[in-house]
N, C-alpha and C positions, 0 to 999 in steps of 0.2 A: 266072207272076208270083205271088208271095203275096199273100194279104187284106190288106188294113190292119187295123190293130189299131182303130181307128175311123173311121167315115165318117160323115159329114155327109146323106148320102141317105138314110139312115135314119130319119132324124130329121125329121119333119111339124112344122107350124104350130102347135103344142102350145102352149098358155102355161108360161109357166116359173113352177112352184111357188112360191109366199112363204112363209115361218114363219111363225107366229102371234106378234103380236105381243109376248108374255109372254117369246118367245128373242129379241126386239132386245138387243142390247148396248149401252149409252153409252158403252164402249170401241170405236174406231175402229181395226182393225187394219190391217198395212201391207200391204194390196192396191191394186195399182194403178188408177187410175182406168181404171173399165171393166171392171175383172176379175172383176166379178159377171154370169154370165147367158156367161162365154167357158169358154172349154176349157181345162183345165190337167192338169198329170202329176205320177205318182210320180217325187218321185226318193229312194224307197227301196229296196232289195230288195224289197220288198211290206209293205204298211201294211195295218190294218185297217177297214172300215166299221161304224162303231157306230150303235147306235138313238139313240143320246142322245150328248151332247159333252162326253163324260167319258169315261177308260177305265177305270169299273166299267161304266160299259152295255155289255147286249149287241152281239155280233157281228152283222152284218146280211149281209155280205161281206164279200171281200178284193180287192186291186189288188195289181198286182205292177208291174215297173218300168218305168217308159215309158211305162205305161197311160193313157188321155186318161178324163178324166171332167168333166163340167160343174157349175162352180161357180156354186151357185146365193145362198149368201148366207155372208157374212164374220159367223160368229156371237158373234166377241171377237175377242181379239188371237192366240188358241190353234187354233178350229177354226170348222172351216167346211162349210156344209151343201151337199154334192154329189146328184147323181144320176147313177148308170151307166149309158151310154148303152148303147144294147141290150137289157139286163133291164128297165131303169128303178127300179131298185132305187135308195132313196133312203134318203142316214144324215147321217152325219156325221166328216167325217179332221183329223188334227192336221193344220195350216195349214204345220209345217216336215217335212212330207211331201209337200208339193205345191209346182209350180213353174210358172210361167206360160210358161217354155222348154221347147221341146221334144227330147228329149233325143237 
């Protein structure tokens, strides 16, 4: 039987990280209620993880397609701050790279 691409057992009672307040948006983007703090996917070929929520920031990582990553805050209507479960490497993916379905 193959691994899963993520599991849940991995993952302890951890708090789930906040932004500092200075990355709140007053734009409310269209995530659904709930969908901060749950699990969502690429559905690109593979997207990139940047340090900042812009694509002139650095590279942090990458996700390829189908990959589960935890959304942890909706930072505008454009992107959103994840964290990779497993590394725990934490950035930031454009928002229509990501899909609350799993694919």
């Amino acid at each position: 039987m193959a691994e899963p691409i993520f599991s849940l057992a991995s993952v302890g009672n951890e708090a789930v990280p906040t932004a500092p307040a200075a990355q709140e948006a007053a734009v409310t983007p269209e995530v659904p209620d709930g969908g901060e703090g749950t699990i969502w996917y690429v559905n690109a070929s593979s997207v990139n993880v940047r340090a900042e929520p812009t694509t002139d920031a650095e590279i942090v990582g990458r996700l390829g397609n189908g990959e589960a990553t935890l959304m942890v805050q909706a930072v505008d209507s454009d992107w959103a701050r994840i964290v990779i479960q497993g590394d725990g490497v934490e950035g930031f993916v454009a928002l229509r790279y990501l899909s609350a379905e799993a694919p």
